[in-house]
C-alpha positions as CSV (number, residue, x, y, z in Angstrom):
1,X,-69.8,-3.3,73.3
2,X,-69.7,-3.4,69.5
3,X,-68.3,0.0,69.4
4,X,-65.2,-1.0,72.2
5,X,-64.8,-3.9,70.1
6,X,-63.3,-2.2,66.8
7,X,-61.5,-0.1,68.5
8,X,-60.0,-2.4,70.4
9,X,-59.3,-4.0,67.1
10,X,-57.9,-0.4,65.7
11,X,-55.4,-0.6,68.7
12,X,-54.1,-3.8,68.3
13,X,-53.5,-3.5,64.7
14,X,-51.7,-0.4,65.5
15,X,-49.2,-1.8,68.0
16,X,-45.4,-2.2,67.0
17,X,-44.7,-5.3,65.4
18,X,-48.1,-5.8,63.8
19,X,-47.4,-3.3,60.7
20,X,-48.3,-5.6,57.8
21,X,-44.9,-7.3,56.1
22,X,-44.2,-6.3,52.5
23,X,-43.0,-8.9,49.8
24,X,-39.3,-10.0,49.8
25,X,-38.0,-8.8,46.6
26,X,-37.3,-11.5,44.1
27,X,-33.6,-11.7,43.6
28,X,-31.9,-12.9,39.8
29,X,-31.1,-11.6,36.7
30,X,-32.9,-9.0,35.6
31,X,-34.7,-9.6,32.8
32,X,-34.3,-6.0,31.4
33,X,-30.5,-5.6,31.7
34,X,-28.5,-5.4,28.8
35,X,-27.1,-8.6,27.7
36,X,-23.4,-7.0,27.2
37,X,-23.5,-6.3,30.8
38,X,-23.3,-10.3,31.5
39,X,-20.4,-10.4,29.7
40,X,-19.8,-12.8,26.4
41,X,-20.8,-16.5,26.6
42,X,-18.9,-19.4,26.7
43,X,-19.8,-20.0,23.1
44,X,-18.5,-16.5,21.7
45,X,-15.0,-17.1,24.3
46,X,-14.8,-20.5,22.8
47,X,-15.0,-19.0,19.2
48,X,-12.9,-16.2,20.0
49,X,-10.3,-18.9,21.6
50,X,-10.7,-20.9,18.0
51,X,-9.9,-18.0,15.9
52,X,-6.7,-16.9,17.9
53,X,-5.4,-20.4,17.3
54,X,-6.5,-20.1,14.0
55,X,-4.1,-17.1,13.9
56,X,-1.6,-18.3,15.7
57,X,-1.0,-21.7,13.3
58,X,-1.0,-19.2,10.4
59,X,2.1,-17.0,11.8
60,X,3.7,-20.5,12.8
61,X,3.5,-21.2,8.9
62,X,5.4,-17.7,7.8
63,X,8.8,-18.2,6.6
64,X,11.2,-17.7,9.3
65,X,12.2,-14.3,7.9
66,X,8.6,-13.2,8.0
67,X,7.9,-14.7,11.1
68,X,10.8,-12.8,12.4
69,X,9.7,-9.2,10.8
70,X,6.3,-9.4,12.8
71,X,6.1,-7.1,15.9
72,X,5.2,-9.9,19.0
73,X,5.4,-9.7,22.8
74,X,8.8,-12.1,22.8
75,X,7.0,-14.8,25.1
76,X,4.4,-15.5,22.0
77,X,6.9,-15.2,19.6
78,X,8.8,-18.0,21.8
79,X,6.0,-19.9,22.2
80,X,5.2,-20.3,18.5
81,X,8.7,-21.0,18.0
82,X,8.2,-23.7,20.4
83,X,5.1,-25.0,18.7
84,X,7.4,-25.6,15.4
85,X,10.1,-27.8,17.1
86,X,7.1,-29.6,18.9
87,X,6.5,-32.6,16.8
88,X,4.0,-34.9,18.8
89,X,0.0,-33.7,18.1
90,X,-0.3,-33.5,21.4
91,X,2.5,-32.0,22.6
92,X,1.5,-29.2,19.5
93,X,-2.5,-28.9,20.3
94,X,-1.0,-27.4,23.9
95,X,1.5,-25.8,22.8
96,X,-1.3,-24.1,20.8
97,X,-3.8,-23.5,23.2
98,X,-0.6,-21.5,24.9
99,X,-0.5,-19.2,21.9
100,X,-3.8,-19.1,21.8
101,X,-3.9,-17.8,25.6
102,X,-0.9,-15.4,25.4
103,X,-2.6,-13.8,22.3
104,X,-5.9,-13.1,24.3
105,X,-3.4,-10.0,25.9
106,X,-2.5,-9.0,22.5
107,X,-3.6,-6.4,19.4
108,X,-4.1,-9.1,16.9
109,X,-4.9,-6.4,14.5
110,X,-1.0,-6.2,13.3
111,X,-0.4,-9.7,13.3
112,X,-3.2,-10.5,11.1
113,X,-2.0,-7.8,8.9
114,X,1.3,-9.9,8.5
115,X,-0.7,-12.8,7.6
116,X,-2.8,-11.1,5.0
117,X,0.4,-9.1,3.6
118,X,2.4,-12.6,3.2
119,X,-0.8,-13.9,1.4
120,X,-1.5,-11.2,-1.0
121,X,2.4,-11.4,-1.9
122,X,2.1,-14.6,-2.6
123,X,-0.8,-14.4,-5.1
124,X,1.2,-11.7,-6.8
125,X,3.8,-13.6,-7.3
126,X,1.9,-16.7,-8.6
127,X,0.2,-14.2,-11.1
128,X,3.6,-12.1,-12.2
129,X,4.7,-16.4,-13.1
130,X,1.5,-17.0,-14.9
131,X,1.2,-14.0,-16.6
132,X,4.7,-14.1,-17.8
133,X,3.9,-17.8,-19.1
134,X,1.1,-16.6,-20.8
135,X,3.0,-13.8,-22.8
136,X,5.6,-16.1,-24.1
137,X,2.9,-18.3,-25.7
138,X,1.6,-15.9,-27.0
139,X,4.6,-14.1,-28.4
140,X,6.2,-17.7,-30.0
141,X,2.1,-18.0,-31.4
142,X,2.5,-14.6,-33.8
143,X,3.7,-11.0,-34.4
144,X,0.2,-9.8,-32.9
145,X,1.6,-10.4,-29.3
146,X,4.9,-9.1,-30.2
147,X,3.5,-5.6,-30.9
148,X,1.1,-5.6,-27.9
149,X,4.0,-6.3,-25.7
150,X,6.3,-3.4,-27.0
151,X,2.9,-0.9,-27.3
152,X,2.1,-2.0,-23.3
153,X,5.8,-1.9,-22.0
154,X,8.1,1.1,-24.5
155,X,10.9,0.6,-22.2
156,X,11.5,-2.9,-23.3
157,X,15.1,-3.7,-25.1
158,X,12.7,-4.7,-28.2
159,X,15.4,-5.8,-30.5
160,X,16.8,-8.6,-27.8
161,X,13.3,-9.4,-27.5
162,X,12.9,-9.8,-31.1
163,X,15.7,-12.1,-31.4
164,X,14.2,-14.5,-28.7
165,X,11.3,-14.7,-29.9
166,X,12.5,-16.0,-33.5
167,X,14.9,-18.3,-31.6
168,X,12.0,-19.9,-29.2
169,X,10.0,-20.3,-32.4
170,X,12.7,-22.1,-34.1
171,X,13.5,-24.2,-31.4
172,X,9.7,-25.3,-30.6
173,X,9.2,-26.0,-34.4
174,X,11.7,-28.8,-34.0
175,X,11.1,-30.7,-31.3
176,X,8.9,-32.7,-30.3
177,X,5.6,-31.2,-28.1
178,X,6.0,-33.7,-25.5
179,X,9.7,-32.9,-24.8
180,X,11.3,-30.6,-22.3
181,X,11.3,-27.2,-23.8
182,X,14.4,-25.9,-25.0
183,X,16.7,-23.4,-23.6
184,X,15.4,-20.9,-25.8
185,X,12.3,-20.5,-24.1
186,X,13.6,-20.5,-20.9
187,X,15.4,-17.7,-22.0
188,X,12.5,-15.9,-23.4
189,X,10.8,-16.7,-20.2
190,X,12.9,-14.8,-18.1
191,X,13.4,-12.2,-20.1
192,X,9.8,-11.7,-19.7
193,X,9.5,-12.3,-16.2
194,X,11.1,-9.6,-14.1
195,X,9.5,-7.0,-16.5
196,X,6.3,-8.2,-15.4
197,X,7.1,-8.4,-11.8
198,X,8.3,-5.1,-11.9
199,X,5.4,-3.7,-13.4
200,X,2.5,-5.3,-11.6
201,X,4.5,-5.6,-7.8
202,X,6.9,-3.6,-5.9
203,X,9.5,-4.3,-3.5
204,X,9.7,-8.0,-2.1
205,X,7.5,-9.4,-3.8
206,X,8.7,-8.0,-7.5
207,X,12.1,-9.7,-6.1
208,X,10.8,-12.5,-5.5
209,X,8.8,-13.0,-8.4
210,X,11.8,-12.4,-10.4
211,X,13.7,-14.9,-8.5
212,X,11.4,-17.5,-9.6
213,X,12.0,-20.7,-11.7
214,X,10.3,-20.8,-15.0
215,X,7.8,-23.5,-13.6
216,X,6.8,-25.3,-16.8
217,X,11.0,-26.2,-17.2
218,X,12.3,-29.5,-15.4
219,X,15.4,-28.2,-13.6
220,X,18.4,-29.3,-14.8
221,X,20.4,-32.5,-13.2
C-alpha cells in the first residue's frame, strides 16, 4: 500500500498542468542600464532650454548689422526680430521661449561664435581708446614717452607728432585742470588713436576703434 502510494503520488505530479510555475519576471527599469539610455532629465532639458535663451537675448542685442551678418534658419532670425519690436515682458518672455524652441533644431556652435566675435571686438576697441589715452598722458608728461613711442612705432610722421605734443603741453599749462581740454589734445589724441588701432586690431574693429570719439572730450554744442 505504501509503495502504490508514492507512485501514485509520482503520477499525479507528472500529469499536464501540474509542472511547477516559475516566477513572473519583475518588470521596470533596470537597474544596470546605462543612464544615457533614459535619455536627459528634465533638469538638464530645462538648463539646456535656459541657456538657448540665454543665447538667443544675446543675438537680439547685436547691432542690426551684426545681427544681420550671422548665418540663421530665416524663421529664428524672424522671430528674434520679433522679440525686439515686442515691448510688453510678457509678450517678450514668449516670444523668447519661441527662440529658444526654434534653436533647439539649430548648430548653436556658429551663432555663439558671433556672439563671442562681437564681444572680443568690443574689448579691443575699448583697449585701442584706453591705450591711446594713456600714451597721450604720457607723451604731454615728458620726452621719455616721446622716444618710446617713435622706438615702438618707426613709421610714425614723428615731426607732426613732435609738434603736437609741444602744443598739448602748452595748451594744458594754461588752463585750468578742471576745464574741458583744449583742442590741442584732442588733436594729439587722434593722431594717436588710429595708429594704435591699427597696430593692435585688424579689419572692423581697427575701423571702428578709429572711428571713436576721444572719450575724456565733452562733444562740442
Amino acid at each position: 500500500m505504501i509503495i502504490g502510494g508514492l507512485c501514485d503520488g509520482v503520477r499525479r505530479a507528472m500529469l499536464p498542468g501540474r509542472m511547477p510555475r516559475r516566477p513572473a519576471p519583475a518588470y521596470g527599469p533596470d537597474p544596470g542600464a546605462d543612464a544615457d539610455d533614459r535619455g536627459p532629465s528634465k533638469t538638464a532639458l530645462k538648463a539646456q532650454a535656459h541657456a538657448l535663451q540665454a543665447l538667443g537675448r544675446e543675438l537680439a542685442a547685436l547691432p542690426a548689422d551684426r545681427l544681420a551678418a550671422v548665418a540663421m534658419p530665416e524663421p529664428l532670425r524672424e522671430a528674434i526680430l520679433a522679440w525686439q519690436r515686442t515691448r510688453t515682458h510678457e509678450g517678450r518672455r514668449r516670444q523668447m521661449q519661441y527662440v529658444g524652441k526654434l534653436m533647439r533644431g539649430v548648430d548653436e556652435a556658429p551663432l555663439r561664435e558671433a556672439v563671442d566675435a562681437y564681444r572680443l571686438g568690443t574689448a579691443q576697441d575699448a583697449l585701442a581708446l584706453h591705450q591711446a589715452e594713456h600714451w597721450r598722458a604720457q607723451l604731454v608728461a615728458g620726452d621719455d614717452a616721446l622716444a618710446r613711442w617713435i622706438d615702438e612705432h618707426p613709421d610714425t610722421d614723428a615731426q607732426r607728432l613732435r609738434s603736437l605734443v609741444r602744443a598739448a603741453r602748452r595748451d594744458g599749462a594754461a588752463i585750468d585742470p578742471a576745464a574741458r581740454q583744449p583742442r590741442s589734445w584732442r588733436e594729439l589724441f587722434q593722431f594717436l588713436r588710429p595708429l594704435l588701432a591699427a597696430r593692435g586690431t585688424t579689419g572692423a574693429v581697427g575701423a571702428r576703434a578709429a572711428a571713436q570719439p576721444d572719450p575724456t572730450v565733452e562733444p562740442r554744442p
